[in-house]
FIVOBA-18409 format. One record per atom (N, C-alpha, C): z negated, y negated, x; residue number from 1; atom name. Coordinates in steps of 0.02 Angstrom, whole numbers, plus 50000, padded with zeros to 5 digits. Atoms other than C-alpha are relative to their C-alpha. Layout:
BEGIN
    pz    py    px   i at
     Z     Y     X NUM CA
...
***
This chain:
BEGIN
    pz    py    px   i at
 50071 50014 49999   1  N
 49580 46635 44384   1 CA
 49961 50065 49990   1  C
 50043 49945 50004   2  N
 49448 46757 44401   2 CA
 49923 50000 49984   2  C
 50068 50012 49998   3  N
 49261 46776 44353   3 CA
 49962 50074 50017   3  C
 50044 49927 49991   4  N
 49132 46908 44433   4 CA
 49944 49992 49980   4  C
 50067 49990 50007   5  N
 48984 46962 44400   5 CA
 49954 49949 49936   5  C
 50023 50023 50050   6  N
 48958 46891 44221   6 CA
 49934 50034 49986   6  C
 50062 49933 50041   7  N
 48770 46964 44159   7 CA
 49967 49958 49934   7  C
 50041 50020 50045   8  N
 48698 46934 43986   8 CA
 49974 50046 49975   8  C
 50046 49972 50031   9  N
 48562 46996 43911   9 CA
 49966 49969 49958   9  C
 50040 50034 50074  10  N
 48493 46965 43735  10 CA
 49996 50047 49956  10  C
 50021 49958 50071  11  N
 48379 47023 43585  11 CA
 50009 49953 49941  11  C
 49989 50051 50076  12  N
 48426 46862 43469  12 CA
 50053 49985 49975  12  C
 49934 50037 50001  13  N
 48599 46834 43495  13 CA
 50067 50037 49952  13  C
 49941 49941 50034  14  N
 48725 46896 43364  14 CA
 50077 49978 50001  14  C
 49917 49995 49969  15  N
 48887 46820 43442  15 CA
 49996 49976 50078  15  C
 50008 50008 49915  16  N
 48910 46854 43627  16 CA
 50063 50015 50033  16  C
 49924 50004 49954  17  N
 49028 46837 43767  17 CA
 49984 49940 50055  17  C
 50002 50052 49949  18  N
 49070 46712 43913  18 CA
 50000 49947 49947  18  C
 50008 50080 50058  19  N
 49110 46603 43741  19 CA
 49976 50044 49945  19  C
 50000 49962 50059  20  N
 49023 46649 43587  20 CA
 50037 49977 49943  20  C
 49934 50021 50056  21  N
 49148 46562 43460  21 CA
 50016 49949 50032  21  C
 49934 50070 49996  22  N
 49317 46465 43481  22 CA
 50039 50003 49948  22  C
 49959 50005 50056  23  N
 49422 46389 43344  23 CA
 50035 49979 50044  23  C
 49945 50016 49986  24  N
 49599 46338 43386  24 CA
 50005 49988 50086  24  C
 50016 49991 49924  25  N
 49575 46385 43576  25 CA
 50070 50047 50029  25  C
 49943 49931 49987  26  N
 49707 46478 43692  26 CA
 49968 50029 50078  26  C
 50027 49988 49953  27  N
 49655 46565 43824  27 CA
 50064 50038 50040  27  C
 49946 49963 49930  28  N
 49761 46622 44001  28 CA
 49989 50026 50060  28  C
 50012 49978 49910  29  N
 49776 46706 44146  29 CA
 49944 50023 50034  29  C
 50079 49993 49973  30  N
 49596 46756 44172  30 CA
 50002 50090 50007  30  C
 50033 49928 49997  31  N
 49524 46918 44245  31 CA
 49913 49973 49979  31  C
 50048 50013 50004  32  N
 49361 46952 44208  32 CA
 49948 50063 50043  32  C
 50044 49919 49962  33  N
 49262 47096 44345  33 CA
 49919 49981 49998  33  C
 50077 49954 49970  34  N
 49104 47182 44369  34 CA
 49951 49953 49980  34  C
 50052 49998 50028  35  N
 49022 47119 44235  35 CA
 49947 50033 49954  35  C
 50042 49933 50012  36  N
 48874 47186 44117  36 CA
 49989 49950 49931  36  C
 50019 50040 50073  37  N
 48827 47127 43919  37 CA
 49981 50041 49983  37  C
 50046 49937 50015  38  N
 48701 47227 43848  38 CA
 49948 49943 49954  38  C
 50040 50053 50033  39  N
 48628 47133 43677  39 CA
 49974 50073 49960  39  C
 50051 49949 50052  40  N
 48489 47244 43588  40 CA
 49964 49951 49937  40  C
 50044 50054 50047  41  N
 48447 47161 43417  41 CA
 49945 50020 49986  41  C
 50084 49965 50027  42  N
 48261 47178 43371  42 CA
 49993 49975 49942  42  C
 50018 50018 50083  43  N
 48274 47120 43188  43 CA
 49987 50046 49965  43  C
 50028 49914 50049  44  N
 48166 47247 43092  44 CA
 50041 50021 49943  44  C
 49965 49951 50034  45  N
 48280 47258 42950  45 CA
 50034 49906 49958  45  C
 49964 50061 50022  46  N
 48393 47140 42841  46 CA
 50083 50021 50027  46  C
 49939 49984 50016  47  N
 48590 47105 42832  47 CA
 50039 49942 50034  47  C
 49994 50083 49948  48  N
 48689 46985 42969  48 CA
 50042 50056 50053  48  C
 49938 49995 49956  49  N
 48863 47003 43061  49 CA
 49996 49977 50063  49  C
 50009 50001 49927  50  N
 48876 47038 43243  50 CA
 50076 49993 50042  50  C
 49922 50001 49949  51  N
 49021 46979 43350  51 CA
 49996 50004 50089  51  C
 50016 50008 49934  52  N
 49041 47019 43551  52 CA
 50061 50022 50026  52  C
 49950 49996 49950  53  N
 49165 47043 43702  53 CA
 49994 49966 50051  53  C
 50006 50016 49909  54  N
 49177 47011 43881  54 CA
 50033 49911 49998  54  C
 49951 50037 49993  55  N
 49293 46861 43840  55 CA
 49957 49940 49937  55  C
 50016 50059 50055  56  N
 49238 46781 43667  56 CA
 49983 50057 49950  56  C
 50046 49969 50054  57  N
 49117 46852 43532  57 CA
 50060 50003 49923  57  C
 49939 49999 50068  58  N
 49238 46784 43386  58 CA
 50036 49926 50002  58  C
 49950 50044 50004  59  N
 49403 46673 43379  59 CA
 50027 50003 49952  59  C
 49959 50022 50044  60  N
 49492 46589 43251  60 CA
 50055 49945 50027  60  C
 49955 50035 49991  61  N
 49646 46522 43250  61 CA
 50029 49997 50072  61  C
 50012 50001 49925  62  N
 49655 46568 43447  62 CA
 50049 50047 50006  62  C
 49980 49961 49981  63  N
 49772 46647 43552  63 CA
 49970 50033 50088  63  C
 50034 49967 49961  64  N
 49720 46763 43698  64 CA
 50064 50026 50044  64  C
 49942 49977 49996  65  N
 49862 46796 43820  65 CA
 50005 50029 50098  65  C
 50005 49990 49947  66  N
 49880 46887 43992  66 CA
 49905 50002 50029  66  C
 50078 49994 50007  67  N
 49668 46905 44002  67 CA
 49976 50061 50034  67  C
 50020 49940 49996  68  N
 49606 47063 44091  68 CA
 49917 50004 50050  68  C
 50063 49985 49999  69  N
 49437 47158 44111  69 CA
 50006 50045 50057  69  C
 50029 49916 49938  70  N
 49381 47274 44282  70 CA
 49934 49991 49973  70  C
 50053 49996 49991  71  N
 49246 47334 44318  71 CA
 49939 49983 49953  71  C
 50057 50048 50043  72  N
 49125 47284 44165  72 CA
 49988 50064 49948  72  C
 50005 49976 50082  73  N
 49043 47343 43991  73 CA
 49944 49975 49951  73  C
 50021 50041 50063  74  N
 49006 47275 43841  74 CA
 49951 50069 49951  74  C
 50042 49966 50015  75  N
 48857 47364 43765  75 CA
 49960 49973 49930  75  C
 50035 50014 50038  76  N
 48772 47330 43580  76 CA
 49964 50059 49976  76  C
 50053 49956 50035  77  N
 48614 47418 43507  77 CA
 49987 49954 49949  77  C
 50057 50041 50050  78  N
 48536 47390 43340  78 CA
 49936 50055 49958  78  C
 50048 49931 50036  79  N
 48381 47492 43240  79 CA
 50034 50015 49946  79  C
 49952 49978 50057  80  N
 48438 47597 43128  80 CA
 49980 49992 49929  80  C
 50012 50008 50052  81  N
 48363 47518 42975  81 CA
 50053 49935 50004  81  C
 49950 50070 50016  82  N
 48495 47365 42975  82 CA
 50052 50025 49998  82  C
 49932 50026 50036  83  N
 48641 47327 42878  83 CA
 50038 49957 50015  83  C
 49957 50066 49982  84  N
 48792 47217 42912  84 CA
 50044 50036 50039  84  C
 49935 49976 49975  85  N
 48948 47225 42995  85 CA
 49987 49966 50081  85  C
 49987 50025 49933  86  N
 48984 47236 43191  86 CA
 50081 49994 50020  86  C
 49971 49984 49977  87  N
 49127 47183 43273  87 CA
 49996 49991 50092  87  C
 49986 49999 49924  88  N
 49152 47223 43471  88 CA
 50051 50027 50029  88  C
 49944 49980 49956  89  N
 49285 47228 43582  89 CA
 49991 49995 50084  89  C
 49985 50021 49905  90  N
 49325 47247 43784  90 CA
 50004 49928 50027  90  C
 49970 50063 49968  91  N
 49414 47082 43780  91 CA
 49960 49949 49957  91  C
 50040 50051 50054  92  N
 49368 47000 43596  92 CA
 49960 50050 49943  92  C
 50039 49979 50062  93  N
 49237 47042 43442  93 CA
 50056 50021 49937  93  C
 49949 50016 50056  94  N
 49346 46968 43298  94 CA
 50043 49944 50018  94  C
 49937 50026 49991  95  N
 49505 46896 43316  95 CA
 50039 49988 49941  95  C
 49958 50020 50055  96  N
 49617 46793 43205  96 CA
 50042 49953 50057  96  C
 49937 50025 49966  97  N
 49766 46738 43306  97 CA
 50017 50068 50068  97  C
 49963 49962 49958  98  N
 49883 46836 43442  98 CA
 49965 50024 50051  98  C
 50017 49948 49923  99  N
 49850 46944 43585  99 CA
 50052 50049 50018  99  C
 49933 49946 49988 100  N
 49963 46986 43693 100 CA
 49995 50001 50084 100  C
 50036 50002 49912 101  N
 49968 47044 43881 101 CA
 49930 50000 50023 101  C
 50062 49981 49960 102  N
 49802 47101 43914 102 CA
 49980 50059 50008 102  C
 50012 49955 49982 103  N
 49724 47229 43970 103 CA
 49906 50010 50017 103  C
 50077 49992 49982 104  N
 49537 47323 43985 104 CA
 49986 50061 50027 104  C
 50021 49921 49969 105  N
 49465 47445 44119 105 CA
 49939 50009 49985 105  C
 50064 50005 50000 106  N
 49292 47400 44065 106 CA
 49971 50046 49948 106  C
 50029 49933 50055 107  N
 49183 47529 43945 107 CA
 49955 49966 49951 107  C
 50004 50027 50043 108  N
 49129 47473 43779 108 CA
 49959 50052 49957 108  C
 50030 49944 50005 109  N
 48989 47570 43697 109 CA
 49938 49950 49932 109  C
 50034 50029 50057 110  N
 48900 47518 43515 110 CA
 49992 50057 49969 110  C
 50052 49948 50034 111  N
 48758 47606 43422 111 CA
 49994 49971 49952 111  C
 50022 50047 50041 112  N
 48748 47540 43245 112 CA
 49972 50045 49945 112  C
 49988 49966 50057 113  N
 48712 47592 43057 113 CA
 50040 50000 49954 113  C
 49950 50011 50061 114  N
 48834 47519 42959 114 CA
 50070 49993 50026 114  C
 49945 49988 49991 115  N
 49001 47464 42943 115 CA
 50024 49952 50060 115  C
 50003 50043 49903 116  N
 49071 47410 43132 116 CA
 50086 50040 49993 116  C
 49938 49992 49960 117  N
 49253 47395 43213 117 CA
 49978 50002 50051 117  C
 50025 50002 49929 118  N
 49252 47432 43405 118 CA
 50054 50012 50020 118  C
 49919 49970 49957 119  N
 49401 47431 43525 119 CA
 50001 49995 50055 119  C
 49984 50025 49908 120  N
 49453 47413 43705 120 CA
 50005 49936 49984 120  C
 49993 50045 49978 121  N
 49520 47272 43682 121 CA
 49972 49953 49944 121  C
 50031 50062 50059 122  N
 49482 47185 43505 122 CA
 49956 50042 49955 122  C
 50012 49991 50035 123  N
 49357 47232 43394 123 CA
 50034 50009 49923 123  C
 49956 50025 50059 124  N
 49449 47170 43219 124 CA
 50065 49949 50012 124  C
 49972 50048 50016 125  N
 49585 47075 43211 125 CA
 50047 49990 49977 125  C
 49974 50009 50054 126  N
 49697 47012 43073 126 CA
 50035 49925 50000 126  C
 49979 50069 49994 127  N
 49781 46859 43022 127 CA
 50055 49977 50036 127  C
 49958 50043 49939 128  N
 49913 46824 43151 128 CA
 50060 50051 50002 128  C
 49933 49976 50006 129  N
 50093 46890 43211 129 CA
 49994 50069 50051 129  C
 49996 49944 49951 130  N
 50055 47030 43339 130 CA
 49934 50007 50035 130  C
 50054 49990 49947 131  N
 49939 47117 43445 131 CA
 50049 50034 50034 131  C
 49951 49978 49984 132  N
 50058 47187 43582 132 CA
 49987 49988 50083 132  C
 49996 49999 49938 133  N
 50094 47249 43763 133 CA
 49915 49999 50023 133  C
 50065 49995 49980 134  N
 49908 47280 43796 134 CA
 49992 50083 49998 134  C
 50019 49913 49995 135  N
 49829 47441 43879 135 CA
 49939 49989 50003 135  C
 50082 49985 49999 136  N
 49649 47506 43884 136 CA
 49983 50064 50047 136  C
 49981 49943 49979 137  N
 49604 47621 44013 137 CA
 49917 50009 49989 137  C
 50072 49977 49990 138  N
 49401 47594 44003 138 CA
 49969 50059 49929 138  C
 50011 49968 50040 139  N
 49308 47716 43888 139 CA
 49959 49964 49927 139  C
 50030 50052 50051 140  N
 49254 47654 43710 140 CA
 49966 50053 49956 140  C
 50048 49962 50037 141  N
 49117 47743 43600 141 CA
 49963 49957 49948 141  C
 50031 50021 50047 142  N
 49065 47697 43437 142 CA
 49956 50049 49947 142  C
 50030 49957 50038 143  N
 48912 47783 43356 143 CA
 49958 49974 49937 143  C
 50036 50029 50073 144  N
 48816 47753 43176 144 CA
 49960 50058 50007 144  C
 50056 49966 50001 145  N
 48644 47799 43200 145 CA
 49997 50058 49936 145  C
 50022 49939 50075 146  N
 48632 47852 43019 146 CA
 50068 49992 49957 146  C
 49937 50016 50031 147  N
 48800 47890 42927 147 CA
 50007 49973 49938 147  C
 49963 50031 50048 148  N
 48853 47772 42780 148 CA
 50021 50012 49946 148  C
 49922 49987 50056 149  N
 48944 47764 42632 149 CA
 50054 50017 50025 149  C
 49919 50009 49950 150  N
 49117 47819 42691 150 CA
 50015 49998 50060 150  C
 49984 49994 49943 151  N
 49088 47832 42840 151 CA
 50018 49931 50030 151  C
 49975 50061 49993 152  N
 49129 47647 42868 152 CA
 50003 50003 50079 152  C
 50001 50002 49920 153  N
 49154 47665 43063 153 CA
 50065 50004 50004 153  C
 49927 50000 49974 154  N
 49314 47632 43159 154 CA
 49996 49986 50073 154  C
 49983 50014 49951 155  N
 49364 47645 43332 155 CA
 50052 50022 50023 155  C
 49942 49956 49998 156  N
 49500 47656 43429 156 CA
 50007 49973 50069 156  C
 50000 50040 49921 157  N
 49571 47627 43628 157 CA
 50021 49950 50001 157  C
 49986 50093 50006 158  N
 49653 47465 43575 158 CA
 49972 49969 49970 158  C
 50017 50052 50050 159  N
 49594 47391 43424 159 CA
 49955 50051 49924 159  C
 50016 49980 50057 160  N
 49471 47452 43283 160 CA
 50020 50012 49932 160  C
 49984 50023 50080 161  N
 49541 47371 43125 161 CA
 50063 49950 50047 161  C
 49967 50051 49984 162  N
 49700 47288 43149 162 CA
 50054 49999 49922 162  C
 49949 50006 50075 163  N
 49803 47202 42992 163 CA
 50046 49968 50018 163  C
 49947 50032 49974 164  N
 49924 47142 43106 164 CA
 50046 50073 50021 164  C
 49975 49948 49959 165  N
 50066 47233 43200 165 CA
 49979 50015 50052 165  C
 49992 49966 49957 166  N
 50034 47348 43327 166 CA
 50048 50002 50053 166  C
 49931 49994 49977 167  N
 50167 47348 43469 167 CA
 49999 50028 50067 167  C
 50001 50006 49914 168  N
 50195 47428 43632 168 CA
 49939 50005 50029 168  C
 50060 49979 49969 169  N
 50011 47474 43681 169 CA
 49999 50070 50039 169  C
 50014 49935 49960 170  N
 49954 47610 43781 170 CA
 49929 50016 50007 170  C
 50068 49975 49999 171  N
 49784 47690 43787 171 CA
 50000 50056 50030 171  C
 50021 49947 49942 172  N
 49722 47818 43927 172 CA
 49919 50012 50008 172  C
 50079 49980 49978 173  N
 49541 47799 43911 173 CA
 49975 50036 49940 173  C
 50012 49942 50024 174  N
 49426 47908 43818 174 CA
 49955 49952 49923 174  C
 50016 50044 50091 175  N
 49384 47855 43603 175 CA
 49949 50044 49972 175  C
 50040 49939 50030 176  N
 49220 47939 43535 176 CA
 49971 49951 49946 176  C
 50025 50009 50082 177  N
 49158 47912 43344 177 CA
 49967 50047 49981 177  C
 50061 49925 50024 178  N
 48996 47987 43302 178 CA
 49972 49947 49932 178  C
 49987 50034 50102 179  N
 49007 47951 43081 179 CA
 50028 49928 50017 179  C
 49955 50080 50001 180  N
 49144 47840 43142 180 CA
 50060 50052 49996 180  C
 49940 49986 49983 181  N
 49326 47867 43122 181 CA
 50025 49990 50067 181  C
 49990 50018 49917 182  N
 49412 47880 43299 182 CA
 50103 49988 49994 182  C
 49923 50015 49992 183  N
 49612 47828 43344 183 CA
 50005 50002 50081 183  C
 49976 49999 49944 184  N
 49689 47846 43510 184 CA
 50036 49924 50016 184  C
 49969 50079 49997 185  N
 49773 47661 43475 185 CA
 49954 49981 49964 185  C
 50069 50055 50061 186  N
 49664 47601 43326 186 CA
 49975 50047 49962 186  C
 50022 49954 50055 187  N
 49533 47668 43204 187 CA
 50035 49988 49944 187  C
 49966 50012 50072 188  N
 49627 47588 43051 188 CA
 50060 49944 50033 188  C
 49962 50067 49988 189  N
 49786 47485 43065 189 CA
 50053 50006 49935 189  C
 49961 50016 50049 190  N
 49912 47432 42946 190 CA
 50084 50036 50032 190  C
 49948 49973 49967 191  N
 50068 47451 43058 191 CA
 49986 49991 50089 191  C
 50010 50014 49935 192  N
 50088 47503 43232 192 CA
 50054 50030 50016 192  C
 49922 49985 49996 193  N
 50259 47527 43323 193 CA
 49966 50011 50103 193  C
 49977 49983 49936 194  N
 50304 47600 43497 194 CA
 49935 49989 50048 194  C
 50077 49997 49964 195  N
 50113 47642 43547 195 CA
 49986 50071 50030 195  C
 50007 49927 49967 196  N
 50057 47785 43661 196 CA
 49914 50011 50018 196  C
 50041 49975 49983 197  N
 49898 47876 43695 197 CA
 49987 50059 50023 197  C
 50012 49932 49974 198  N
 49850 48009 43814 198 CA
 49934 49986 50035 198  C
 50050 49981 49997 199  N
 49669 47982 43809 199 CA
 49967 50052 49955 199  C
 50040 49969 50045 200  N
 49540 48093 43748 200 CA
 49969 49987 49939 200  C
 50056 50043 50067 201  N
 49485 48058 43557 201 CA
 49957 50062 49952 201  C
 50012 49958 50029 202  N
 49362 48133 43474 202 CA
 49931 49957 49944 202  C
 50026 50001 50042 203  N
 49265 48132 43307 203 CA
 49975 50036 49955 203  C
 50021 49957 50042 204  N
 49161 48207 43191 204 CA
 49991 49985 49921 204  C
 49977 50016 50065 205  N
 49230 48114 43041 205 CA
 50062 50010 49988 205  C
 49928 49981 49978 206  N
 49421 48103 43086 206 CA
 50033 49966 50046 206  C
 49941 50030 49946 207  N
 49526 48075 43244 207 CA
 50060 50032 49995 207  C
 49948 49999 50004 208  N
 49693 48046 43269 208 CA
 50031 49988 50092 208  C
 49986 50032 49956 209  N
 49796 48018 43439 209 CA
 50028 49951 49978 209  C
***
């Protein structure tokens, strides 16, 4: 199955995607091309979690399997007086269950102030038995208007934050962190096994390939 030419555009929406939340959902076989998501929040100031991706904003209990992105990019802005956590990914936001077999050529590009995951393919995700066999070739950029405590920023060509295993990924596209941490596979992960990157990463907090 295939879908083209997805377009959303929104200043209210703080979980986006073709779905903005699924609980105990599985998703298959889908491409997703030459689409465009581009949400600018206009909330003058205050504290409120942002989830997005080409695929699904945020899943629980969900698996995600064989799924891939052309042609597209997932785009969030916010002003730089707000607080709260973002997650965005290529494929998913936040993720709590498996992912496995997918893939993203699409470019992924978030401006925030606070603390934010961003990946090719998943924003965050935790909870479950694997993230695995997934490449990223589109480019992913995560910047924090104004830098943080700690730097709280993470990006990476697969997965931002992952508290799962790592397995067998590959990353070729290009990872930039401006007062973000940057990874060539993930900005933070717990474990990651038999992963490769020969994209460009760069940061002006700390990258890693």
């Amino acid at each position: 199955r295939s879908i083209y030419g997805l377009n959303i555009e929104s200043k209210k929406d703080t979980v986006f995607g073709l779905f903005g939340f699924a609980h105990q959902a599985q998703f298959f076989n889908l491409t997703l091309a030459n689409y465009k998501i581009s949400v600018e929040s206009d909330f003058k100031a205050g504290e409120k979690s942002f989830y997005g991706g080409s695929l699904v904003g945020r899943a629980t209990k969900s698996g995600i399997y064989n799924v891939h992105t052309r042609g597209g990019t997932v785009k969030f802005d916010a002003p730089s007086n707000y607080l709260g956590e973002v997650y965005v990914g290529g494929i998913v936001g936040s993720m709590l269950g498996n992912i496995e077999d997918c893939s993203n050529a699409g470019n992924v590009d978030v401006l925030f102030n606070d603390t934010r995951y961003v990946g090719g393919i998943v924003g965050s995700v935790y909870s479950a038995d694997s993230l695995k066999n997934c490449s990223n070739t589109g480019n992913v950029a995560a910047r924090v208007s104004k830098s943080s405590a700690g730097n709280a920023g993470y990006v990476g060509g697969i997965a931002g934050n992952a508290s799962i295993p790592v397995a067998r990924c590959v990353n070729t596209g290009t990872v930039l962190g401006q007062n973000a941490k940057a990874g060539g596979v993930t900005g933070v992960a717990s474990h990651v096994f038999l992963c490769e990157n020969s994209g460009d990463v760069s940061s002006d907090c700390r990258a890693a390939g």
